[in-house]
gemmi code that builds the backbone of each chain (N, CA, C; Angstrom):
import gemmi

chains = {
    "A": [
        ("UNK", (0.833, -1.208, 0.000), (0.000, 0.000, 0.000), (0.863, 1.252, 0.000)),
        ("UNK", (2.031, 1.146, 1.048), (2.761, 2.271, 1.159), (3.295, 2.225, -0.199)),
        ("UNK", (3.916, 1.807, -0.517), (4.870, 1.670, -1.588), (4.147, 1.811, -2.838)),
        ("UNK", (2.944, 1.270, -2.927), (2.103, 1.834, -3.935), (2.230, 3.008, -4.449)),
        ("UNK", (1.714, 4.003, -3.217), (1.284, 5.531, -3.121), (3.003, 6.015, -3.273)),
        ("UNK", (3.680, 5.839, -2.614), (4.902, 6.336, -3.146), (5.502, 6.206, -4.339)),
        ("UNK", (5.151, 5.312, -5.013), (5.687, 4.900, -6.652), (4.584, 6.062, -7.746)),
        ("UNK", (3.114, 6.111, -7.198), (2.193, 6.820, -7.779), (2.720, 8.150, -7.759)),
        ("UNK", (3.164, 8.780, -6.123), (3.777, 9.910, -5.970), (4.958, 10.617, -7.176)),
        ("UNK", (5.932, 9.632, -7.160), (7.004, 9.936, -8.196), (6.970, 9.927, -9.484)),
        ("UNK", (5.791, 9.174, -9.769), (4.998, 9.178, -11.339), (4.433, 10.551, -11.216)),
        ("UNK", (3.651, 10.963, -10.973), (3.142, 12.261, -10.304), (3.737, 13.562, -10.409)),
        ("UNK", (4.946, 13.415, -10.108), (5.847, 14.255, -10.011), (6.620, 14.165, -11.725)),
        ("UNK", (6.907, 13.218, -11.984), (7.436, 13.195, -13.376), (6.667, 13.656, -14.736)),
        ("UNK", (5.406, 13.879, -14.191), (4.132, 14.117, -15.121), (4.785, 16.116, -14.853)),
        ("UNK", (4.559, 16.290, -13.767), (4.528, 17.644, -13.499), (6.028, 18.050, -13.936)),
        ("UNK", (7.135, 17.106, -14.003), (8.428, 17.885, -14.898), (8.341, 17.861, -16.227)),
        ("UNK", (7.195, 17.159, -17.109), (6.977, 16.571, -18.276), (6.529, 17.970, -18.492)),
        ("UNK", (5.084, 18.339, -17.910), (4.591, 19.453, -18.538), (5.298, 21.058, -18.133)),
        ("UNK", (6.475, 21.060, -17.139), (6.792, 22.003, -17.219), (8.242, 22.068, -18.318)),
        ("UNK", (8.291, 21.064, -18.420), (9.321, 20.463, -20.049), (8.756, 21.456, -21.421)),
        ("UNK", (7.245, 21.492, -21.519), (6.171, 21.859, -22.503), (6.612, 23.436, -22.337)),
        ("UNK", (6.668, 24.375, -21.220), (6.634, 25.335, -20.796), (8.401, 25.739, -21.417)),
        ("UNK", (8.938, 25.358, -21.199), (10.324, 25.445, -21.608), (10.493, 25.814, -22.979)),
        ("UNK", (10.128, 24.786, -23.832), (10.312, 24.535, -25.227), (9.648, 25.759, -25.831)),
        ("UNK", (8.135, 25.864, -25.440), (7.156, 27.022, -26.324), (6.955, 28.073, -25.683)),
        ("UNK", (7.558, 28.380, -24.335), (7.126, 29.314, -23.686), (7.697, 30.233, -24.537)),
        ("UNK", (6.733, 31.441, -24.922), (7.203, 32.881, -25.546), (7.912, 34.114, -24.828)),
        ("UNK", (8.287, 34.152, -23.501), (9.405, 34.895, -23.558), (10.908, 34.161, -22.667)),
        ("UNK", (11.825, 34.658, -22.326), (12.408, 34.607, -21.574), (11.954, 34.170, -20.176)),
        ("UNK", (11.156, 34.792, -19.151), (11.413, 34.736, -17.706), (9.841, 33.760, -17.682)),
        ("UNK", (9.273, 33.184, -18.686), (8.915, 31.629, -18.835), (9.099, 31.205, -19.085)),
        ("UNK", (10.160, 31.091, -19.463), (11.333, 29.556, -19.452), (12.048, 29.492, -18.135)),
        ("UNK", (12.531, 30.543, -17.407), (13.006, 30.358, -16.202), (12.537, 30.032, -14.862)),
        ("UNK", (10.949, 30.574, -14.986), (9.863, 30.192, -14.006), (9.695, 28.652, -14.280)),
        ("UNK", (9.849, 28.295, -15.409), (9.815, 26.721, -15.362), (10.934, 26.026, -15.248)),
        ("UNK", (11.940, 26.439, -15.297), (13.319, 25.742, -14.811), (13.144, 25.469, -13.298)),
        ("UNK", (13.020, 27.193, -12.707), (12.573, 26.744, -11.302), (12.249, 26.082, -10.873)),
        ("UNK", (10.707, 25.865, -11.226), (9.827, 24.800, -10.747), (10.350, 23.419, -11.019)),
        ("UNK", (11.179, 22.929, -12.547), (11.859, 21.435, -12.531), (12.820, 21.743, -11.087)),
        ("UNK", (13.329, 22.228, -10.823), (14.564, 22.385, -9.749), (13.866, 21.725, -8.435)),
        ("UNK", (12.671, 22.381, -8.411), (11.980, 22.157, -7.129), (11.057, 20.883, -6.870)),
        ("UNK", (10.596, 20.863, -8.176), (10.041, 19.423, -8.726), (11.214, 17.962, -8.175)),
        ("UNK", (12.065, 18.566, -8.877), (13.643, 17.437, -9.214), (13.649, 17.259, -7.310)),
        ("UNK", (14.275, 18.312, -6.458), (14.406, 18.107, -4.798), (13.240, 16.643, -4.127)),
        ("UNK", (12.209, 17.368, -4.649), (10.911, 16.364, -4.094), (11.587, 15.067, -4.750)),
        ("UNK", (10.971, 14.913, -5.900), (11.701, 13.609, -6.304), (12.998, 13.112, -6.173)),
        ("UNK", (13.400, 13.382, -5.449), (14.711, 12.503, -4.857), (14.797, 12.159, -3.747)),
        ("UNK", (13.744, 13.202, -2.960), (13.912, 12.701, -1.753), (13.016, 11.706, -1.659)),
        ("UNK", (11.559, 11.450, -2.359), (10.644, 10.215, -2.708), (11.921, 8.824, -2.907)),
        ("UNK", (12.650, 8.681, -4.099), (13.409, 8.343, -4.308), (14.221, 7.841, -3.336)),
        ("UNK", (14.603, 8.527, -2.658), (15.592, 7.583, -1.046), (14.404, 7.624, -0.153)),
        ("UNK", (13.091, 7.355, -0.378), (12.444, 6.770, 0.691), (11.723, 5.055, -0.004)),
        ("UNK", (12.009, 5.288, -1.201), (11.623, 3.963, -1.629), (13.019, 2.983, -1.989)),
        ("UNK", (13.836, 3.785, -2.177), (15.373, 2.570, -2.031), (15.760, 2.621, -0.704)),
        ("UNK", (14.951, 3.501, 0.421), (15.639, 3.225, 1.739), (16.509, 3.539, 2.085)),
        ("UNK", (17.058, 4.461, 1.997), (18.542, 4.635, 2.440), (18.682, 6.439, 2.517)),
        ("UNK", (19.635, 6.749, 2.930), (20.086, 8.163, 3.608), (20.888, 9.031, 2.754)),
        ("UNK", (21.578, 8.302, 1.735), (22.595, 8.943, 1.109), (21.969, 10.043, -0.006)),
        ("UNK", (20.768, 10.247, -0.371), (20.382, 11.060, -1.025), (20.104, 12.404, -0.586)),
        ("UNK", (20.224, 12.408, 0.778), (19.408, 13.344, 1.527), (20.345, 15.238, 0.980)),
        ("UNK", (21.696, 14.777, 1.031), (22.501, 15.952, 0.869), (22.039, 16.368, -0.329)),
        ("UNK", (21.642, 15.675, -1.388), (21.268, 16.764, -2.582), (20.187, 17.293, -2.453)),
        ("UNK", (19.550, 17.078, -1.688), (18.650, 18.285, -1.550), (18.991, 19.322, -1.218)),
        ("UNK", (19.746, 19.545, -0.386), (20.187, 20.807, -0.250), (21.435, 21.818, -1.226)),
        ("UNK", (21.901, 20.782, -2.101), (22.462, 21.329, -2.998), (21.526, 21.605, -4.397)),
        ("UNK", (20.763, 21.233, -4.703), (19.816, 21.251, -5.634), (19.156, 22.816, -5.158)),
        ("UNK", (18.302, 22.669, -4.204), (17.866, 23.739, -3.570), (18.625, 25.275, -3.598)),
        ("UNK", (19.837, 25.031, -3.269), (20.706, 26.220, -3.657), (21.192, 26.682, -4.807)),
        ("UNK", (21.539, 25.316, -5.335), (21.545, 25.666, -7.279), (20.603, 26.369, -7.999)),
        ("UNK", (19.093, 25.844, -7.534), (17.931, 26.342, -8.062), (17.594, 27.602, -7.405)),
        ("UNK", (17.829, 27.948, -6.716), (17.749, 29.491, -6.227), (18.859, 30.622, -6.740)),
        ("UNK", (20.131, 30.334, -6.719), (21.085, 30.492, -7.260), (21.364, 30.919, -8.462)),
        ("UNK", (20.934, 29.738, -9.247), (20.373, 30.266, -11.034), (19.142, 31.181, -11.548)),
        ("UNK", (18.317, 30.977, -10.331), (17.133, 31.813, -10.762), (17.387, 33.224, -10.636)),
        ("UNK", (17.954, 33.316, -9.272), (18.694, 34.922, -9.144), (19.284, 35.227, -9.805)),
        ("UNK", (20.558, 34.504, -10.919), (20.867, 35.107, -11.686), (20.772, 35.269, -13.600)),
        ("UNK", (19.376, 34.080, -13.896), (18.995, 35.183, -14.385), (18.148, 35.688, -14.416)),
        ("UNK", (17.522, 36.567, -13.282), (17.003, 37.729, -13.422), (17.224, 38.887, -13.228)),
        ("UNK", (18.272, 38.660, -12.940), (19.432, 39.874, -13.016), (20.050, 40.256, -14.370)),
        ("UNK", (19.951, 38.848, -15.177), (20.861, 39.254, -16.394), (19.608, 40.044, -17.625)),
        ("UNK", (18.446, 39.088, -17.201), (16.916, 39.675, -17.726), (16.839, 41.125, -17.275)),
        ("UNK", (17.256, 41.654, -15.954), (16.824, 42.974, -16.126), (17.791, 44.152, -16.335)),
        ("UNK", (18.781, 43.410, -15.948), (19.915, 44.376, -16.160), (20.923, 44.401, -17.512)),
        ("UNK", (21.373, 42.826, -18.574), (22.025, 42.950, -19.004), (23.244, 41.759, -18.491)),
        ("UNK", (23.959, 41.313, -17.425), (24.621, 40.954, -17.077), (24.485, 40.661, -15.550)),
        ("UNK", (25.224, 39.134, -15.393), (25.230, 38.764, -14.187), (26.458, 39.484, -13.231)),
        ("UNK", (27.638, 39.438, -12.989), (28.546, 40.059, -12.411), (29.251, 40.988, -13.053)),
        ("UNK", (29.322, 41.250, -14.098), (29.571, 42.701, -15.233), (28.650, 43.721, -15.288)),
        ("UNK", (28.090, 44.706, -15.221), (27.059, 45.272, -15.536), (27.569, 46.018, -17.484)),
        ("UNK", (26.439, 45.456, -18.017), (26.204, 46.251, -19.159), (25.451, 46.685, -19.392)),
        ("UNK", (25.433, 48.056, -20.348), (24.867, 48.556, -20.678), (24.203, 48.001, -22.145)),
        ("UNK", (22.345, 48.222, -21.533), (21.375, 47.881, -22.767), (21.206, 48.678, -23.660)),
        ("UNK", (20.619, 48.179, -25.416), (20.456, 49.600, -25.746), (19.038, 50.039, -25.510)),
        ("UNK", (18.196, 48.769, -24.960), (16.427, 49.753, -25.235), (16.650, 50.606, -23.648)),
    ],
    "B": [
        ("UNK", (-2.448, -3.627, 12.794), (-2.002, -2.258, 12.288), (-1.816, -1.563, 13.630)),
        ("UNK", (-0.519, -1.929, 13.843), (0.327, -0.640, 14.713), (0.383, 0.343, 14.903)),
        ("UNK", (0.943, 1.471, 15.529), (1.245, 2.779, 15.258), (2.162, 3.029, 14.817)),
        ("UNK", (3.150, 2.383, 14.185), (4.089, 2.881, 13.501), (3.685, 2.619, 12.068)),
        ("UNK", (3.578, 1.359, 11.587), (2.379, 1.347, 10.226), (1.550, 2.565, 9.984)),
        ("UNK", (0.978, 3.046, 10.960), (-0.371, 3.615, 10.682), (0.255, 5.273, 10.595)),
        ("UNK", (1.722, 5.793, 11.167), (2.598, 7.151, 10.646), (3.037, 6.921, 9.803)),
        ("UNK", (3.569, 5.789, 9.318), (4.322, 5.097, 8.250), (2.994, 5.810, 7.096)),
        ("UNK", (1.507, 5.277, 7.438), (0.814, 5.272, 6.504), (0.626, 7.010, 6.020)),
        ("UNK", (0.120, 7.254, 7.106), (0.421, 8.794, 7.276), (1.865, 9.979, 6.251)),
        ("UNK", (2.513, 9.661, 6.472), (3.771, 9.839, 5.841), (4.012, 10.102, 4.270)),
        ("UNK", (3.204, 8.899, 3.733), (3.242, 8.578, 2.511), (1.791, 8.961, 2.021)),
        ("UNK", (0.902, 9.241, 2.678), (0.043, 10.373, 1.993), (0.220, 11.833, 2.011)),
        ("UNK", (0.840, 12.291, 3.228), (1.543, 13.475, 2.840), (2.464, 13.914, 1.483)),
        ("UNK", (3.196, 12.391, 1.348), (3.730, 12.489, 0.113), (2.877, 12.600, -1.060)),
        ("UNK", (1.713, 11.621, -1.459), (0.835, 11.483, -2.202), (-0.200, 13.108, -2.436)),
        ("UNK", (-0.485, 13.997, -1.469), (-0.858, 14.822, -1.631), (0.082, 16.012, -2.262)),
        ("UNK", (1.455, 16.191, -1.877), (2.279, 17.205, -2.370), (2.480, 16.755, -3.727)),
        ("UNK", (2.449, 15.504, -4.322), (2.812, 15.252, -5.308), (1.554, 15.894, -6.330)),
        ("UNK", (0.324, 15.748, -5.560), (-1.243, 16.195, -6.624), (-1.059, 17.569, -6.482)),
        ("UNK", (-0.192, 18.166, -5.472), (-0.420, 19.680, -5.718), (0.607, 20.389, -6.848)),
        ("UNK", (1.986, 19.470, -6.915), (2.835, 19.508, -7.906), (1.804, 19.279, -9.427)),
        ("UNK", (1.070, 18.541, -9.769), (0.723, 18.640, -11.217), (-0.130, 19.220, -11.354)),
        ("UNK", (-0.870, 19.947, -10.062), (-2.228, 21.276, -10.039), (-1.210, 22.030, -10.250)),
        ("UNK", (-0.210, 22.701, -9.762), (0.756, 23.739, -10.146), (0.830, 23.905, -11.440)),
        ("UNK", (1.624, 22.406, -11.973), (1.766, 22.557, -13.721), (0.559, 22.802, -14.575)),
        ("UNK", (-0.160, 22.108, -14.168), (-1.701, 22.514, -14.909), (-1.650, 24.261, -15.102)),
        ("UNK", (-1.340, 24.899, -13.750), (-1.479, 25.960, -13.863), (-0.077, 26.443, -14.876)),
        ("UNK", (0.530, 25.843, -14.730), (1.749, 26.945, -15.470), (1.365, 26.661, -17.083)),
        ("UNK", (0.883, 26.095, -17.209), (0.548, 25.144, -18.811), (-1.100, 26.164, -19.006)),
        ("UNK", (-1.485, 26.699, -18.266), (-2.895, 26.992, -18.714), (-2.853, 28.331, -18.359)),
        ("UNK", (-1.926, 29.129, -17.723), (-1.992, 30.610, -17.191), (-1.809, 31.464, -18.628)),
        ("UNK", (-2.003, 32.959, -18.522), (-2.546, 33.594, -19.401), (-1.056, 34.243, -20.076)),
        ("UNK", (-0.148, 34.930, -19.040), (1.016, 35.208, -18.908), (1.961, 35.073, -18.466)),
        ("UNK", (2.844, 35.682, -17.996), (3.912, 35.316, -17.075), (3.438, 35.450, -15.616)),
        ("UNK", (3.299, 36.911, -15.507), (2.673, 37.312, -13.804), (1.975, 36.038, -13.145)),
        ("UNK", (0.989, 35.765, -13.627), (-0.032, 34.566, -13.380), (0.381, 33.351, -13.447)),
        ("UNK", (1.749, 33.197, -14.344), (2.144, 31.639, -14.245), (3.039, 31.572, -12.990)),
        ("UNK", (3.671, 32.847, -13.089), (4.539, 32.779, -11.295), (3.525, 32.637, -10.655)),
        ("UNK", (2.594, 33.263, -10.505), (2.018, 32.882, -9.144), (1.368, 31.295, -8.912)),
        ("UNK", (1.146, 30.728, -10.294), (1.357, 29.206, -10.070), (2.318, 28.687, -9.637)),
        ("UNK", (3.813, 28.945, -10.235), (4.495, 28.157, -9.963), (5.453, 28.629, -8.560)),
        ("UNK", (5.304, 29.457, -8.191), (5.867, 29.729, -6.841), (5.012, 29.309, -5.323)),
        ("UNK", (3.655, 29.361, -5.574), (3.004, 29.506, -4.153), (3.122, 27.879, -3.654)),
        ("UNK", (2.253, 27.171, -4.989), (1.620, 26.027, -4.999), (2.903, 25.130, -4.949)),
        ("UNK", (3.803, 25.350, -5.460), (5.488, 24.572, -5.534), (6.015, 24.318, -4.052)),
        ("UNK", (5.639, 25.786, -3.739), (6.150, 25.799, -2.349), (5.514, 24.697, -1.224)),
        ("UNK", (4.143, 24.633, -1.607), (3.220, 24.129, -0.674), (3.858, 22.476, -1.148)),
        ("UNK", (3.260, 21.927, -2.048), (4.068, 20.546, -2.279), (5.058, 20.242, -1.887)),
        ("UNK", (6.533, 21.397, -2.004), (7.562, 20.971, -1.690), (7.834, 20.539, 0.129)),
        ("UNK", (7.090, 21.787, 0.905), (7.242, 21.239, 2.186), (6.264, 20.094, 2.549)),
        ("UNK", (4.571, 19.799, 1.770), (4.127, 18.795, 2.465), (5.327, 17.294, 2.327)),
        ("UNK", (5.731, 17.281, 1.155), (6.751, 15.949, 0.599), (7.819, 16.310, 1.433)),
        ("UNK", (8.097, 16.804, 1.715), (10.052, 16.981, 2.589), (9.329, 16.661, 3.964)),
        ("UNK", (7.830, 17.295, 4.071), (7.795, 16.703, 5.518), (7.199, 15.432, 5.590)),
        ("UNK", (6.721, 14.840, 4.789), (6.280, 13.425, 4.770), (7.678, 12.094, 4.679)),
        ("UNK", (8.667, 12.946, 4.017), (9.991, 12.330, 4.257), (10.383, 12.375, 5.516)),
        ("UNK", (10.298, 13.214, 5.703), (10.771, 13.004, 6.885), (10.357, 12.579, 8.508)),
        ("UNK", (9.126, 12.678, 7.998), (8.421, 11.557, 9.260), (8.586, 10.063, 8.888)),
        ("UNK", (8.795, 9.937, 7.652), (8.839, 8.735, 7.227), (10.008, 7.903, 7.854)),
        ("UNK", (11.316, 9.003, 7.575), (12.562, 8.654, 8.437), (12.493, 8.652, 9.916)),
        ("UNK", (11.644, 9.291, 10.548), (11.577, 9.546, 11.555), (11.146, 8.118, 12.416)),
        ("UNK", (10.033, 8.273, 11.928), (9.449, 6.403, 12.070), (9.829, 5.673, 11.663)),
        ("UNK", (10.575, 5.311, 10.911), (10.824, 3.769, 10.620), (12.586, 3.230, 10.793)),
        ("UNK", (13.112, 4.381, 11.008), (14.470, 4.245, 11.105), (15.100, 4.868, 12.239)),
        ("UNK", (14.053, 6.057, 13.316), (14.280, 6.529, 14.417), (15.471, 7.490, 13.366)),
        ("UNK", (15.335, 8.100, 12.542), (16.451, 8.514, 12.396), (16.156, 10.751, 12.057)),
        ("UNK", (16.928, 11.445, 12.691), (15.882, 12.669, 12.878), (17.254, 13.482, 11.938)),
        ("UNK", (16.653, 13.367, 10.446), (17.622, 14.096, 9.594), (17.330, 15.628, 9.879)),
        ("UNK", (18.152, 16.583, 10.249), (18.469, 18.171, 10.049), (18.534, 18.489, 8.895)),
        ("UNK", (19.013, 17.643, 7.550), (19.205, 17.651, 5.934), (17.290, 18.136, 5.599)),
        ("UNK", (16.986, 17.253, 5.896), (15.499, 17.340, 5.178), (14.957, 18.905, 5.885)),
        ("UNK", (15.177, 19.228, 7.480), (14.378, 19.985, 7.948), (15.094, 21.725, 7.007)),
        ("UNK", (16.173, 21.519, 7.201), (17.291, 23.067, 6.063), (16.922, 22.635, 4.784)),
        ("UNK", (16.094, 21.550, 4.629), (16.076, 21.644, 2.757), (14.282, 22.367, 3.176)),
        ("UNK", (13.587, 22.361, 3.769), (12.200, 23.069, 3.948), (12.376, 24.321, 4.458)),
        ("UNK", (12.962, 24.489, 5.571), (12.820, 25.960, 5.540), (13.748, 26.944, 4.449)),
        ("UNK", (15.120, 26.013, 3.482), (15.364, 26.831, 2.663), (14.591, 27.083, 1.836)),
        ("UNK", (13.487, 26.344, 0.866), (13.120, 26.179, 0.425), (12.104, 27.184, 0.054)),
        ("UNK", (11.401, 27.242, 1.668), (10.478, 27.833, 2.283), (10.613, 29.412, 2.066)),
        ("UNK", (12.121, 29.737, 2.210), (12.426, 30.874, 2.040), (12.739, 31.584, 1.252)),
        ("UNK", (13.952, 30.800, 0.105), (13.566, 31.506, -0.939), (13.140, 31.201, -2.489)),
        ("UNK", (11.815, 30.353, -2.327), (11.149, 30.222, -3.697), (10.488, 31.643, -3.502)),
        ("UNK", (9.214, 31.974, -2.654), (8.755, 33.858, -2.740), (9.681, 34.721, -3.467)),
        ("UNK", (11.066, 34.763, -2.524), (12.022, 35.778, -2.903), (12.714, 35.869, -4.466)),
        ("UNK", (12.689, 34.244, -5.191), (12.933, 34.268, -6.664), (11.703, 34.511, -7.358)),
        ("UNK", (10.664, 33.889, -6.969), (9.315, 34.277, -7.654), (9.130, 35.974, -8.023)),
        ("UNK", (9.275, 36.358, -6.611), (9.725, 38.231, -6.920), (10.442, 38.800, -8.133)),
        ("UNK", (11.764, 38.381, -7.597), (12.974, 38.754, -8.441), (12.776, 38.367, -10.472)),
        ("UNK", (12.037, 37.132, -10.521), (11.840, 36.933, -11.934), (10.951, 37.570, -12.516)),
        ("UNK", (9.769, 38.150, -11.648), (8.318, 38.509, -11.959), (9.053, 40.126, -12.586)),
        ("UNK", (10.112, 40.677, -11.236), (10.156, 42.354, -11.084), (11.031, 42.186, -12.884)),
        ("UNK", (11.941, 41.242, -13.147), (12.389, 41.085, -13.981), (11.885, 41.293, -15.121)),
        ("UNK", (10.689, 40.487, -15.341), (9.784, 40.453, -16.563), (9.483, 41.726, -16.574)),
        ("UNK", (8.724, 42.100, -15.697), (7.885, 43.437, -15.654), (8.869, 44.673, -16.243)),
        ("UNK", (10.235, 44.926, -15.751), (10.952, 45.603, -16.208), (11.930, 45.726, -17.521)),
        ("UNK", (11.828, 43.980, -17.711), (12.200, 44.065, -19.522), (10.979, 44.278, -20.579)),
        ("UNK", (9.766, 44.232, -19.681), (8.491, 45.202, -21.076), (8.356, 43.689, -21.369)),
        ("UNK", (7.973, 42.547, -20.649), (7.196, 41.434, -21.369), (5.595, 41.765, -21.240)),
        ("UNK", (4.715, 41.650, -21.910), (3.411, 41.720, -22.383), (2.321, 41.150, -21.258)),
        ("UNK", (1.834, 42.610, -20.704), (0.784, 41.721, -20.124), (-0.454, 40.086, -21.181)),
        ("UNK", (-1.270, 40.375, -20.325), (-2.425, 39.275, -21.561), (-3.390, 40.243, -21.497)),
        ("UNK", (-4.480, 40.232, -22.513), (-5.031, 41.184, -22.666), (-6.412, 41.178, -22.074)),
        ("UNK", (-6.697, 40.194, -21.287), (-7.706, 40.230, -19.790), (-7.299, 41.316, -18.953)),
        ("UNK", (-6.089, 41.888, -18.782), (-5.812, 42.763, -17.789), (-6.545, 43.746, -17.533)),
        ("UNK", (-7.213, 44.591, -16.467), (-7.848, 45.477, -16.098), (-7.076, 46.925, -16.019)),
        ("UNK", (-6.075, 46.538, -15.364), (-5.387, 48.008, -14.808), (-3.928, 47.623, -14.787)),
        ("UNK", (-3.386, 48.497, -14.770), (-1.405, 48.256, -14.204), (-1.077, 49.674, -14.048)),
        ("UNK", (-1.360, 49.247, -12.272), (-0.997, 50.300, -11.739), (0.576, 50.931, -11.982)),
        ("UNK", (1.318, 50.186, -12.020), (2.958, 50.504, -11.493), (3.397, 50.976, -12.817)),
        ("UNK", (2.835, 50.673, -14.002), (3.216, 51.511, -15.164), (3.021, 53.098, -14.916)),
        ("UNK", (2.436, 53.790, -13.979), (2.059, 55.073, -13.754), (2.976, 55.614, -13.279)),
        ("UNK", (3.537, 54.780, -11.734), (4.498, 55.070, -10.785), (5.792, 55.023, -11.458)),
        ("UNK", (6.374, 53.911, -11.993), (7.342, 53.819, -13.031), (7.800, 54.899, -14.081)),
        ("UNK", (6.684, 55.259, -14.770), (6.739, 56.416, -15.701), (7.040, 57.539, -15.250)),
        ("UNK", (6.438, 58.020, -13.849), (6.495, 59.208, -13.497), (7.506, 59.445, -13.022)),
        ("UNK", (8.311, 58.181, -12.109), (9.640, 58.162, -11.806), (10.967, 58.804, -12.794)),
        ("UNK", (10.776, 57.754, -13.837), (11.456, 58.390, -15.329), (11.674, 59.198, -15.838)),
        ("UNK", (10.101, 60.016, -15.617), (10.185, 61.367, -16.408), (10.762, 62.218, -14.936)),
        ("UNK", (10.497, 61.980, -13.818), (11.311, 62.980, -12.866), (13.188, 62.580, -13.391)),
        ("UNK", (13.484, 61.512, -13.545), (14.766, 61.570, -13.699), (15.224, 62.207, -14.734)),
        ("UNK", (14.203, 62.234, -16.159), (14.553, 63.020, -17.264), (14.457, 64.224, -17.131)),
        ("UNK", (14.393, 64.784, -16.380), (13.858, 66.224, -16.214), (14.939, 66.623, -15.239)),
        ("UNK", (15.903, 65.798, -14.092), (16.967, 66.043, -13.210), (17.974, 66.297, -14.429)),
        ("UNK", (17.928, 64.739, -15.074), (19.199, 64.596, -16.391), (19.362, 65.994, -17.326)),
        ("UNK", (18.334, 66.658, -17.724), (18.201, 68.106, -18.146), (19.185, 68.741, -17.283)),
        ("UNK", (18.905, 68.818, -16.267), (19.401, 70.067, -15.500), (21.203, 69.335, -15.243)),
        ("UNK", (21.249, 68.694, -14.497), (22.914, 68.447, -14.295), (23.710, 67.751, -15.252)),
        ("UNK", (23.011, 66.830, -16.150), (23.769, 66.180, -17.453), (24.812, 65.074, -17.106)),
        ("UNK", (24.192, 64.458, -15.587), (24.778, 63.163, -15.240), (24.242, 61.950, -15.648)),
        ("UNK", (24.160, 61.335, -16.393), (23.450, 60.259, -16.813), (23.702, 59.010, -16.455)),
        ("UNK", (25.039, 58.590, -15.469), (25.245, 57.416, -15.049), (24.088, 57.355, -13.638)),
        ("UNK", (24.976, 58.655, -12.843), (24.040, 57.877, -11.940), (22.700, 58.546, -11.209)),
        ("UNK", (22.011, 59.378, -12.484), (20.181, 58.894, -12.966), (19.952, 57.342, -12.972)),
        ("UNK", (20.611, 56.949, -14.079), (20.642, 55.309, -14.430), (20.409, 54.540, -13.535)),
        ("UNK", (21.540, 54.926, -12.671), (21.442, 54.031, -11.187), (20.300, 54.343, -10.605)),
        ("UNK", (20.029, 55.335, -10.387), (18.342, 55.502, -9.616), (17.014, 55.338, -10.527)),
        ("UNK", (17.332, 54.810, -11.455), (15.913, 54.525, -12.144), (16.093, 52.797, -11.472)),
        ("UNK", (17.351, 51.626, -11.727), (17.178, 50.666, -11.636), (17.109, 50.557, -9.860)),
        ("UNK", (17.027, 51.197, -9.271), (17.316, 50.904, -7.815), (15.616, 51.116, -7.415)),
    ],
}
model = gemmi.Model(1)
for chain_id, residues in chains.items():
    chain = gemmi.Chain(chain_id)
    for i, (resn, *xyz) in enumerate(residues, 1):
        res = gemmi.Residue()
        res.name, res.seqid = resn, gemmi.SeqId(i, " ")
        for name, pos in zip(("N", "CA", "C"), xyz):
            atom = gemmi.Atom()
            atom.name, atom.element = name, gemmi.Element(name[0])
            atom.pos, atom.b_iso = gemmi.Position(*pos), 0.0
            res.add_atom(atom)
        chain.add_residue(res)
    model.add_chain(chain)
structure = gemmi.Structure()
structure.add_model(model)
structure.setup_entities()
């Protein structure tokens, strides 16, 4: 039963990186493609930690927290490069 | 059926529910009108899934292995903290590179405030003929 619902869970979750996959590809500007990167980032954390509860074991646990920081990490920068031009350089735009 | 079965069981519907709120999210990001509106899918509702599942993990560990990971509890409150704060940062982003509302929109307010800001700086830039750092106070 448990194991059921946890296998359903991670299917679940792979559906929801599938369609934010969709969002990626056709999304029409820039900062919807990145709102959906996000969300795989955050998507991806959950599913791994599902993942070391159905192989049982502990060793997965640290990427969550590196995932988590990656995905925050990248998102900050680019929306920095979206509004400004550049991540640690500043350039100048022409509009 | 024990009580540890029966948190055990517990556990893994917590999981089972964050996971249905994860593909209500995508639904939303797949069906929203624009950007504004797809953040607010994919930031609130992300958030909510992500801590019910980190905390269903972690009762899960909790019960069945006695084992009380600190990993899982810093992956929720980071989590917790800053999906809002990127949701912000990408939204203020859009808004300021001129991506397109949808054309349901009613009002936008901050195009007023924004503008008027501008034209006060164009009107300083007249008078002293510093243009770097106007610049800086339009993006700040």
């Amino acid at each position: 039963m448990v194991e059921t619902m946890l296998q359903v869970s991670l299917t679940l979750f792979g559906v929801a990186i599938v369609i934010a996959l969709y969002r990626i590809v056709f999304g029409p500007s820039l900062p919807d493609r990145v709102i959906a990167l996000d969300m795989i980032g955050v998507n991806l954390i959950t599913a791994i930690a599902i993942v070391s509860v159905i192989l049982n074991t502990k060793a997965f646990l640290e990427v969550i927290l590196i995932l988590g920081v990656l995905a925050f990490i990248s998102t900050i920068a680019f929306s920095k490069f979206i509004e400004k031009g550049g991540v640690i350089i500043e350039r100048k735009r022409d509009d | 059926m024990s009580v540890n079965e029966m948190i055990e069981f517990i556990a893994a519907l917590l999981i089972l529910v964050g996971s249905i709120m994860a593909v209500i999210s995508a639904i939303g990001i797949i069906r929203f009108q624009d950007v504004y509106s797809r953040s607010h899918a994919a930031t609130k509702s992300s958030t909510l899934a992500v801590s019910l599942t980190l905390s269903g993990v972690f009762i899960y560990f909790l019960v069945t292995e006695s084992f009380f990971s600190v990993r899982l509890i810093m992956g929720i409150v980071f989590v917790f903290l800053t999906s809002p704060v990127s949701g912000h940062l990408i939204t203020r982003a859009a808004y300021r590179s001129g991506v397109k509302m949808t054309d349901a929109t009613l009002e936008d307010e901050l195009a007023d405030v924004i503008w008027k800001k501008e034209h006060q700086v164009d009107e300083t830039k007249e008078d002293t003929n510093d243009s770097s750092s106007n610049r800086n106070e339009v993006l700040e």
